[in-house]
Each structure stands twice: as C-alpha cells, then as structure tokens.
DSSP file (Angstrom, degrees, kcal/mol; ACC not computed):
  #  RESIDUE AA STRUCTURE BP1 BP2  ACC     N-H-->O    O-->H-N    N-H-->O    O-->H-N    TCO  KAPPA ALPHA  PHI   PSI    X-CA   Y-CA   Z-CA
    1    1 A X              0   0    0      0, 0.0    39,-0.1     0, 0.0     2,-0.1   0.000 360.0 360.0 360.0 144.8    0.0    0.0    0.0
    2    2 A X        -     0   0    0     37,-0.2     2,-0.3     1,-0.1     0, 0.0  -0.522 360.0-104.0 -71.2 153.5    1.1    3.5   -0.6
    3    3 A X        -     0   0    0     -2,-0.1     2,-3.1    36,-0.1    35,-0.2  -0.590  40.1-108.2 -63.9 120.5    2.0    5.9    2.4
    4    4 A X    >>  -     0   0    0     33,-1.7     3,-3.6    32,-0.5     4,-0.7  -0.289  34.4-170.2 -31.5  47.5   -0.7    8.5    3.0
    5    5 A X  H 3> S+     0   0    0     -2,-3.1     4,-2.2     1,-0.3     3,-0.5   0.594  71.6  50.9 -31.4 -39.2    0.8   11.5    1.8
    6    6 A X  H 34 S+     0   0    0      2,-0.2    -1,-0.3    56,-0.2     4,-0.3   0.328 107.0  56.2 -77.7 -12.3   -1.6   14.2    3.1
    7    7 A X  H <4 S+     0   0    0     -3,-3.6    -1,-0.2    30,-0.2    -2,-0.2   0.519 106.1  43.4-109.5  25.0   -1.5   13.0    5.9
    8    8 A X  H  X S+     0   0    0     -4,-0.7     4,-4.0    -3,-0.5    -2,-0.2   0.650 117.1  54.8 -93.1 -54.8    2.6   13.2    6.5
    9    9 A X  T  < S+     0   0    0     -4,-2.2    -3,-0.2    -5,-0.3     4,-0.1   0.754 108.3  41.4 -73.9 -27.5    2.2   16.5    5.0
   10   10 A X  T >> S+     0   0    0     -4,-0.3     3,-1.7     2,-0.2     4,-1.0   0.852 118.6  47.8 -87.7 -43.2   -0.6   18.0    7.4
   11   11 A X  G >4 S+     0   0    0      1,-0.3     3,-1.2     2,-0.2     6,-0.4   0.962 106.9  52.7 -39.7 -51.6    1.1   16.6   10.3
   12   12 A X  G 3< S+     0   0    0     -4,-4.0     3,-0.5     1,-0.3    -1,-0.3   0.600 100.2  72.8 -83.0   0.8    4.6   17.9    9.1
   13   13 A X  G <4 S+     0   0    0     -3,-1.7     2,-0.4     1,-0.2    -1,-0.3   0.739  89.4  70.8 -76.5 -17.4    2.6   22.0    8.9
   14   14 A X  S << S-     0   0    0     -3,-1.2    -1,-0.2    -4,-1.0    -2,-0.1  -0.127 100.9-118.3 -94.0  51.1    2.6   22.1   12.2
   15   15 A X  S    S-     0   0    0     -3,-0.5    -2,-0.1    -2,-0.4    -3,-0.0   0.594  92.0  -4.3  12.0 133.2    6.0   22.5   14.0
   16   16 A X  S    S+     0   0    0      1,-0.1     2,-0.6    -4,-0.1    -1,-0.2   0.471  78.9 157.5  13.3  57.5    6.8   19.7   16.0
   17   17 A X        -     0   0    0     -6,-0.4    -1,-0.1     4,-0.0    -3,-0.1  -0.756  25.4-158.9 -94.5  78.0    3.8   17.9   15.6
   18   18 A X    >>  -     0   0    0     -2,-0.6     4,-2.3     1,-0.1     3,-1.9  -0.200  30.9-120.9 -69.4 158.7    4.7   13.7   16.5
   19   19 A X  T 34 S+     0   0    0      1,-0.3     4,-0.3     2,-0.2    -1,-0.1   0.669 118.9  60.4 -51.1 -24.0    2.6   10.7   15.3
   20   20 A X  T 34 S+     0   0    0      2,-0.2    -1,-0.3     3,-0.2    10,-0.1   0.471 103.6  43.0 -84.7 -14.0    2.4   10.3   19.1
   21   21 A X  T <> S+     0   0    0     -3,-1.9     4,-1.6     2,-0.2     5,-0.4   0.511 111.8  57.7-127.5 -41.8    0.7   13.7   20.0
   22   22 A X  H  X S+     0   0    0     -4,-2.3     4,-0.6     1,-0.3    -2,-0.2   0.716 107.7  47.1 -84.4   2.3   -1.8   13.4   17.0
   23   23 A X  H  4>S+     0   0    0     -4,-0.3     5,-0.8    -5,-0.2    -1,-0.3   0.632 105.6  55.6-106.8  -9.7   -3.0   10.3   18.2
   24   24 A X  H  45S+     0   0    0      3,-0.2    -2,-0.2     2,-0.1    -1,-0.1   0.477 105.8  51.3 -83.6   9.0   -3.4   11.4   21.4
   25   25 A X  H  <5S+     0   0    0     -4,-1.6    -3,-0.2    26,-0.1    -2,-0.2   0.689 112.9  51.0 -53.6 -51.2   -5.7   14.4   20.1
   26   26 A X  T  <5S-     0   0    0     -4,-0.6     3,-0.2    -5,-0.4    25,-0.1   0.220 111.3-124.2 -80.3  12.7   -7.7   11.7   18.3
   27   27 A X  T   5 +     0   0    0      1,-0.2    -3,-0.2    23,-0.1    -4,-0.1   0.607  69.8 112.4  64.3  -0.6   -8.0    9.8   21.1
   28   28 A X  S   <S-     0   0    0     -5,-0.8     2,-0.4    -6,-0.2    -1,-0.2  -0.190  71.5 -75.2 -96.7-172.9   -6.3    6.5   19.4
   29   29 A X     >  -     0   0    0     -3,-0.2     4,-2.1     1,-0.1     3,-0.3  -0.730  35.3-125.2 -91.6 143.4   -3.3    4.4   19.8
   30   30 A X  H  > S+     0   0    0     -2,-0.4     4,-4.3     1,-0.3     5,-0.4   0.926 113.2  51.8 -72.3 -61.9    0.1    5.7   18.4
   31   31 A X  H  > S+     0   0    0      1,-0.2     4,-3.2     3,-0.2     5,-0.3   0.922 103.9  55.8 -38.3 -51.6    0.4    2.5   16.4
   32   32 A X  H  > S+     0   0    0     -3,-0.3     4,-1.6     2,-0.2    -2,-0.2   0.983 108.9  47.3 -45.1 -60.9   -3.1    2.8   14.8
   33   33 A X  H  X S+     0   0    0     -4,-2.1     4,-1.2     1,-0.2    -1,-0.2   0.783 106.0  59.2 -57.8 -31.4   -2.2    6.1   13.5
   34   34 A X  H  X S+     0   0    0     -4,-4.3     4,-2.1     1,-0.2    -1,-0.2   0.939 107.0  51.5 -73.1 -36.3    1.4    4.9   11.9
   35   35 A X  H  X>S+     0   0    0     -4,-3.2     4,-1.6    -5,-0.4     6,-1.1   0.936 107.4  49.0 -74.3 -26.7   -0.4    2.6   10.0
   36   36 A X  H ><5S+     0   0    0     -4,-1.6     3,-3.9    -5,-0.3   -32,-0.5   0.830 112.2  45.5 -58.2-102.0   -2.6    5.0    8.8
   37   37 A X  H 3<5S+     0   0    0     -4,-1.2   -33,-1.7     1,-0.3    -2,-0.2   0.508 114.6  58.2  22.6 -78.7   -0.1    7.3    7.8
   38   38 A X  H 3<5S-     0   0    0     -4,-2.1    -1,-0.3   -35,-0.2    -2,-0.2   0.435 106.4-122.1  17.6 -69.2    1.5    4.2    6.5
   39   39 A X  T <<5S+     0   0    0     -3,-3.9   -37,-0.2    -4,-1.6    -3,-0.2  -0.039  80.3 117.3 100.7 -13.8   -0.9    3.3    4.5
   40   40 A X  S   <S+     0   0    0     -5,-0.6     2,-0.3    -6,-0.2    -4,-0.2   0.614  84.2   7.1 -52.6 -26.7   -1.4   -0.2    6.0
   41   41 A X        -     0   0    0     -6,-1.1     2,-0.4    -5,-0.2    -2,-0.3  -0.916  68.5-129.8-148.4 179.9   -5.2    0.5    7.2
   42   42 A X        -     0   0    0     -2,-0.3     6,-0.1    -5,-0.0    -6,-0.1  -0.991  22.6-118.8-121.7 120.1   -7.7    3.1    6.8
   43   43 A X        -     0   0    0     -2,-0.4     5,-0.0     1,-0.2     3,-0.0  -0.191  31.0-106.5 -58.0 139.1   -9.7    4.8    9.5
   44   44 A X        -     0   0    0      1,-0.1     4,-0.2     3,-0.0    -1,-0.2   0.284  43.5 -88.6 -51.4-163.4  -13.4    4.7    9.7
   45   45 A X  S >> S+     0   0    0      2,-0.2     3,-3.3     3,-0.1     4,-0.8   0.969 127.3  34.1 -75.8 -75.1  -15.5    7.1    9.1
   46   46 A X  H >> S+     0   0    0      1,-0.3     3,-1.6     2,-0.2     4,-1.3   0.864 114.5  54.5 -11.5 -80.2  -15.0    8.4   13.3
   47   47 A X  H 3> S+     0   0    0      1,-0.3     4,-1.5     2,-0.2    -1,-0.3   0.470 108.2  57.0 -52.1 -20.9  -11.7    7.6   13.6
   48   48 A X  H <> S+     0   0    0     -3,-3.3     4,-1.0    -4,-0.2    -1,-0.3   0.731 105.6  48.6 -89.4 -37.6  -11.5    9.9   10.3
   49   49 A X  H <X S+     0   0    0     -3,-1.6     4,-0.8    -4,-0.8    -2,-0.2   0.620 104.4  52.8 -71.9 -43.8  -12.8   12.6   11.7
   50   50 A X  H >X S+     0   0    0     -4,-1.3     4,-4.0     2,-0.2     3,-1.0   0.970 103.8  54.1 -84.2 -38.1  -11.1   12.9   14.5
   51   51 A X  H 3X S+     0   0    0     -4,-1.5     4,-2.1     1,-0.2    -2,-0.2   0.871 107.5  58.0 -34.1 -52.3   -7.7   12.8   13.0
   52   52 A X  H 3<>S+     0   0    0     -4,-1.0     5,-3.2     2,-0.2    -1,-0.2   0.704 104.7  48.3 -40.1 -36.4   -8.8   15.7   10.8
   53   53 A X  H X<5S+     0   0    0     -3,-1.0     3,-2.1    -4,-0.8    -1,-0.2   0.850 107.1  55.1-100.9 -28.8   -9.5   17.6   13.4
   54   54 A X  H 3<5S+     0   0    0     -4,-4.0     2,-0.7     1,-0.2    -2,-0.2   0.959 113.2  44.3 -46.3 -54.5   -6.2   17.0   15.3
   55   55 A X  T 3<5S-     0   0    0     -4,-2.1    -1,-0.2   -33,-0.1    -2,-0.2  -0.204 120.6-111.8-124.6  34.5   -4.4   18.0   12.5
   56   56 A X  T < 5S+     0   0    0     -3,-2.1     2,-0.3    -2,-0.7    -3,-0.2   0.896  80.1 106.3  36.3  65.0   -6.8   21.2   11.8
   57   57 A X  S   <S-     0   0    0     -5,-3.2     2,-0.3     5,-0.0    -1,-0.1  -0.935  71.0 -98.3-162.4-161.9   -8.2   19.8    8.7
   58   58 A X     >  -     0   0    0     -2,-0.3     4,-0.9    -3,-0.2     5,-0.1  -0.728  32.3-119.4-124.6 161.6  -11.2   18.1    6.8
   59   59 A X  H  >>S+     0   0    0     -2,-0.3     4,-1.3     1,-0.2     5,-1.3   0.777 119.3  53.6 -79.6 -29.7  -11.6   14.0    6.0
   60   60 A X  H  45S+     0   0    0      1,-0.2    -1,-0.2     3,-0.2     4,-0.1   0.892 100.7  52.6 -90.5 -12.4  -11.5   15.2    2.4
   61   61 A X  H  45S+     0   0    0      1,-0.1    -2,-0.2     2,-0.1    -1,-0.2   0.869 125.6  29.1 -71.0 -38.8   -8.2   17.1    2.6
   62   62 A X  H  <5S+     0   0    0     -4,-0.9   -56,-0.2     2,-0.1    -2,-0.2   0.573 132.9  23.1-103.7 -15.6   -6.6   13.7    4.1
   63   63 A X  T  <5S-     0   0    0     -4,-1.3     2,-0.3     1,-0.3    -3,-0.2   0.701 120.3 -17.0-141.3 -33.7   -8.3   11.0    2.9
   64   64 A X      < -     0   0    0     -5,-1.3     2,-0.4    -4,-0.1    -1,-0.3  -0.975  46.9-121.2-175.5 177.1  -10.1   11.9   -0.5
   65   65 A X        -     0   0    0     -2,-0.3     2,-0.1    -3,-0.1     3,-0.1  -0.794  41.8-102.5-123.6 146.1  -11.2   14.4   -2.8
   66   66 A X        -     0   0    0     -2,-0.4    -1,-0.0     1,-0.1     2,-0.0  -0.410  57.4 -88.9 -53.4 144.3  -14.8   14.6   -3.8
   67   67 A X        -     0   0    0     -2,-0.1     2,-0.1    -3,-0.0    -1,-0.1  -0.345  31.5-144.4 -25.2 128.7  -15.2   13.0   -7.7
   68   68 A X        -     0   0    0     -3,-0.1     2,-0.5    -2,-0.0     3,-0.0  -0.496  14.8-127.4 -91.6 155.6  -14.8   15.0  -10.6
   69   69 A X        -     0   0    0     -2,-0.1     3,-0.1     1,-0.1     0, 0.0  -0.962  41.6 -94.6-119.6 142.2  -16.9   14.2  -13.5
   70   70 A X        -     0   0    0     -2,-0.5     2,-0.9     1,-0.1    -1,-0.1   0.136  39.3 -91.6 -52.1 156.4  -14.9   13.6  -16.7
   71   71 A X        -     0   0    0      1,-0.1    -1,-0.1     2,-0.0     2,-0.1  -0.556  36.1-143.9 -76.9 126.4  -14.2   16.0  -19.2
   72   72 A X              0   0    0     -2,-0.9    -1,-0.1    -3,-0.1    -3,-0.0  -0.401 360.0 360.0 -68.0 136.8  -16.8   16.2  -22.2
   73   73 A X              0   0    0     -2,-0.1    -1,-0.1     0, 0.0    -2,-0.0   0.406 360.0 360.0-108.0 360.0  -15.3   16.8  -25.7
C-alpha cells in the first residue's frame, strides 16, 4: 500500500507535531495512526474525523477528494 501522503504533509505544517501527539488528540493508539499514515489501514469514518480535526483539517483534505466528472469533448 502506498504511504498517506496528506496526511505526512498536514502533520509535518505544524511545527513539532509527533505521530504520538496526533494520536493522542484523536484519542487512538500511536500504532493505529502509523499505520494510517502508512498506508497499512484506513480509518473509519470516526476515527477519520477525528484525526482531521487533530491536524486542523477536513476528512476530504486527508483522505479523499470529492469526484470529478470527466471531461466532455
């Protein structure tokens, strides 16, 4: 699985922000969150939420972007 970029990248906007501090804002286990991060699991929907909000941001800023509908010729 690929590493979560966006959510490496929101972490790292915050000056000396550890994997260890944003899972204790989100209320989860420091392991859970490296795998996210990772890329190894995916958070629920909750669990999604809350990260986001540790890391002052939205579940679609970290985790996915709405759809786009293709371009018409």
């Amino acid at each position: 699985m690929l590493k979560n970029i966006k959510l490496i990248k929101a972490r790292e906007k915050i000056p000396g922000l550890t994997q260890v501090q944003v899972a204790d804002k989100a209320g989860i286990s420091e392991r859970s969150y490296q795998d996210y991060e990772a890329g190894k699991r995916n958070p629920n929907a909750q669990t999604a939420i809350l990260i986001a909000e540790a890391l002052n941001s939205t579940v679609e800023e970290l985790f996915g972007s709405k759809a786009e509908p293709p371009d018409c010729l």
